[in-house]
C-alpha positions as CSV (number, residue, x, y, z in Angstrom):
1,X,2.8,-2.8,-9.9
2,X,0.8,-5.1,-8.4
3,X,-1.4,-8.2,-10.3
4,X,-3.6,-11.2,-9.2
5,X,-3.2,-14.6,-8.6
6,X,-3.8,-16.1,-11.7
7,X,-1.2,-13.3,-12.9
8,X,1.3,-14.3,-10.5
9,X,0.9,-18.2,-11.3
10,X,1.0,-17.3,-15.2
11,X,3.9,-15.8,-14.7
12,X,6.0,-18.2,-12.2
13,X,4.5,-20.9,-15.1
14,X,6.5,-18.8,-17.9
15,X,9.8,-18.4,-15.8
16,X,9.7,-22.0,-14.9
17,X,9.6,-22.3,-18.7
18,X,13.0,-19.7,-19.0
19,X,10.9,-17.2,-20.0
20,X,13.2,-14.1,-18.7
21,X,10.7,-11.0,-18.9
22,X,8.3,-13.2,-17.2
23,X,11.1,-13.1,-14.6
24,X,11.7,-9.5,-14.1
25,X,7.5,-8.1,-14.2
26,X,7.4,-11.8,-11.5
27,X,10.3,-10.3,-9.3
28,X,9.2,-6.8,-10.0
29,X,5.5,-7.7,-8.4
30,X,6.9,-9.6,-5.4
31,X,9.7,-7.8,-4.4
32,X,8.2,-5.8,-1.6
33,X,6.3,-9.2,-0.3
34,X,10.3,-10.4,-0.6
35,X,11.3,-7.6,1.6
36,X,8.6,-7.9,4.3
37,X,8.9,-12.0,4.6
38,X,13.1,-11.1,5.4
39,X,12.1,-8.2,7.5
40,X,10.0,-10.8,9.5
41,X,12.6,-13.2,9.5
42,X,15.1,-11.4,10.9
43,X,12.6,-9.8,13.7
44,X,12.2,-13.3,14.4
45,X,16.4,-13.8,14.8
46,X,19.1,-12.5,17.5
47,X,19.1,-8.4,18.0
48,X,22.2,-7.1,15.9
49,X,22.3,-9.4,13.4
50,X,24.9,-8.9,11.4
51,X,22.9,-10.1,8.2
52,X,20.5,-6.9,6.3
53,X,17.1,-7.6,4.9
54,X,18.7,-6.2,1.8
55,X,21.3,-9.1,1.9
56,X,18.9,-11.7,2.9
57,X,16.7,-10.9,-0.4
58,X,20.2,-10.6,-2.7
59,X,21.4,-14.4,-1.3
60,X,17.9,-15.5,-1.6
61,X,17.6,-14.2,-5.1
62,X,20.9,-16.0,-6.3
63,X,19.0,-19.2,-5.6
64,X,15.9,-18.7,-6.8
65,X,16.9,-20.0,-10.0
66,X,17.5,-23.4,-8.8
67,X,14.0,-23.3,-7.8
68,X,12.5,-23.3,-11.2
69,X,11.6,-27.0,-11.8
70,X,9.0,-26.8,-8.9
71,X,5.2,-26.7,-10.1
72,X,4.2,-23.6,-8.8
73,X,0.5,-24.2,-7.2
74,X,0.5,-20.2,-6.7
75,X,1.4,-16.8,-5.4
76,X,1.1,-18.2,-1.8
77,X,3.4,-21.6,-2.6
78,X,6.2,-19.1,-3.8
79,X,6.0,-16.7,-1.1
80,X,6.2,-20.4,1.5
81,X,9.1,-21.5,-0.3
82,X,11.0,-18.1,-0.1
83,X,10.2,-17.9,3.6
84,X,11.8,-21.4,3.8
85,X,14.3,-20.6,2.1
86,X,15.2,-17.5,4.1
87,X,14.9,-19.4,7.2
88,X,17.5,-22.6,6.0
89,X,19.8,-19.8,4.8
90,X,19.1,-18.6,8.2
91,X,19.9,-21.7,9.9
92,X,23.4,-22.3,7.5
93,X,24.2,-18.7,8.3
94,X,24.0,-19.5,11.8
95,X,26.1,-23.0,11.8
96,X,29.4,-21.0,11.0
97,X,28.9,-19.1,14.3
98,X,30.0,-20.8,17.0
99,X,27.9,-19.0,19.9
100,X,25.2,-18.5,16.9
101,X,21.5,-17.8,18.8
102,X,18.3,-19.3,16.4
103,X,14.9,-19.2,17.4
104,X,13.1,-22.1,17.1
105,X,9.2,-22.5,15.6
106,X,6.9,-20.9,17.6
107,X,4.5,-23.2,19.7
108,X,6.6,-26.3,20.5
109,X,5.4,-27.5,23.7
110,X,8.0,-27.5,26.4
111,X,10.1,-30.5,26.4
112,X,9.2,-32.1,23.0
113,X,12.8,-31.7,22.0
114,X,14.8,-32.2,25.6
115,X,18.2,-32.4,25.3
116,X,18.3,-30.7,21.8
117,X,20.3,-27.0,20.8
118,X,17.5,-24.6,19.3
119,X,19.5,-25.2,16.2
120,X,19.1,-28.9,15.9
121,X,15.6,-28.2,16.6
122,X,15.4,-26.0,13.9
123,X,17.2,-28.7,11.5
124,X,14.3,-31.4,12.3
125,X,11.8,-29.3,12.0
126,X,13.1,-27.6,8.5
127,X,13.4,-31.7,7.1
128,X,10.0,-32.2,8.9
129,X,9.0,-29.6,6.4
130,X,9.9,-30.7,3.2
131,X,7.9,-33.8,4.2
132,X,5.0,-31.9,4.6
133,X,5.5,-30.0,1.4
134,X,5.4,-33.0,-0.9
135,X,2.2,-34.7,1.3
136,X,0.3,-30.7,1.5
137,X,2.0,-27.5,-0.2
138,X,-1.0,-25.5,1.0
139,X,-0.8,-27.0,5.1
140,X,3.2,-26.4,4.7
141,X,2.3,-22.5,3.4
142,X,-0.2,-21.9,6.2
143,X,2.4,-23.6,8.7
144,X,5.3,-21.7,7.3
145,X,3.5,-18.0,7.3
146,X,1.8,-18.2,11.2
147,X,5.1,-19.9,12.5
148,X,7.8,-18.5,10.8
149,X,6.4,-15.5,9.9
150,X,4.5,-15.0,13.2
151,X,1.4,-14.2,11.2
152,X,-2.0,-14.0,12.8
153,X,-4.4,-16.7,10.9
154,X,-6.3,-13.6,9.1
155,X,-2.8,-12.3,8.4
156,X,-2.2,-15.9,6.7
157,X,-5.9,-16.0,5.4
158,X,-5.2,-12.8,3.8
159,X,-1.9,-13.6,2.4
160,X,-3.2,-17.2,1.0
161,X,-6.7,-16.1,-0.1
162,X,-9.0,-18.6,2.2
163,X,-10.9,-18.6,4.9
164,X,-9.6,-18.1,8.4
165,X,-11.4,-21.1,9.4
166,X,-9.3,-23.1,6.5
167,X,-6.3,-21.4,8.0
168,X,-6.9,-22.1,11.8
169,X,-7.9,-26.2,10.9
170,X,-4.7,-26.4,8.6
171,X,-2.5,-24.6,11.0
172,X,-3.9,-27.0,13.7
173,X,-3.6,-30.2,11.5
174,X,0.0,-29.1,10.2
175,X,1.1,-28.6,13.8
176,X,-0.1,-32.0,15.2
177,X,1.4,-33.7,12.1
178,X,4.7,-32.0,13.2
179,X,4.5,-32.8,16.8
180,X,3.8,-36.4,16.4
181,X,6.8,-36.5,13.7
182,X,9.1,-34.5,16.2
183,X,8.3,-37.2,19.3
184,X,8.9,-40.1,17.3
185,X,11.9,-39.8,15.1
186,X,15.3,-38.7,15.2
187,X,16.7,-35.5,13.3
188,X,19.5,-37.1,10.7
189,X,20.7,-33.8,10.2
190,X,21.0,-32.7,13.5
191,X,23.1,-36.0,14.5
192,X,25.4,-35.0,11.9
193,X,26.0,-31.7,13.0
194,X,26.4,-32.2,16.4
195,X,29.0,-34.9,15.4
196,X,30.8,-33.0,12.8
């Protein structure tokens, strides 16, 4: 089954609105993008994970729901926020291990976050991101897909239907917005986790 863009935002519209067949042809259409973004996640994680792609798309599924209220600019803006979502369930996953290994965003320069575990890393820059969300959903999904995902910018342009130069002058913006942000404050978060 497959559907374009204006299907796919008619239809996260009408399950926002509870509308449940809306639901299962939405799911139905995305499922395979569901299953590559948590096959790309978990590429991205420790060898022998102990988590499946199957299990990652189930637990991701369960809170989906909760989801619902958020105004859907798209296709794209769903698949962000599930990649996000993968990766913070990613990150909790990884807090209740002890010796738990988590890969950090891809092109960090060295040092920015001396003195900091990959995972407290990972905690700034996941709050950093709902920042960016709220000020630019479609930076945060062209940020999300080439870092997270390890997408080439065609692979993003592709996936968010622009241009590769729109891709390549967001994914430059979004990171300098991030690096600045990283430098000057403090991950709440993180404090709290490594005080717990």
């Amino acid at each position: 089954m497959t559907a374009h863009s204006e299907d796919i935002t008619l239809l996260l519209q009408q399950w926002s609105g509870g509308n449940r067949d809306a639901e299962s042809k939405l799911f139905a259409v995305l499922m395979p993008e569901l299953r590559e973004i948590a096959n790309r996640s978990l590429r991205r994680e420790r060898r022998n994970h102990t988590l499946q792609r199957t299990e990652l798309v189930n637990e991701i599924f369960l809170k989906l729901p909760k989801t619902k209220k958020i105004d859907w600019q798209g296709r794209c803006h769903f698949l962000a926020i599930v990649t996000r979502m993968m990766r913070r369930y990613l990150i909790d996953y990884a807090r209740k291990r002890p010796k738990a290994v988590l890969l950090s965003m891809d092109g960090l320069p060295e040092g920015l976050m001396a003195g900091k575990t990959k995972l407290e890393t990972a905690v700034a820059i996941d709050e950093l991101l709902d920042e960016m969300e709220k000020e630019s959903p479609r930076r945060c999904s062209v940020v999300v897909l080439i870092s997270y995902l390890g997408l080439s910018p065609g692979e993003a342009a592709e996936k968010l239907e622009m241009s590769e130069r729109t891709v390549e002058r967001e994914w430059h913006e979004g990171k300098k917005w991030l690096f600045e942000r990283l430098s000057k404050k403090p991950c709440k978060t993180a404090q709290k986790t490594t005080n717990e």
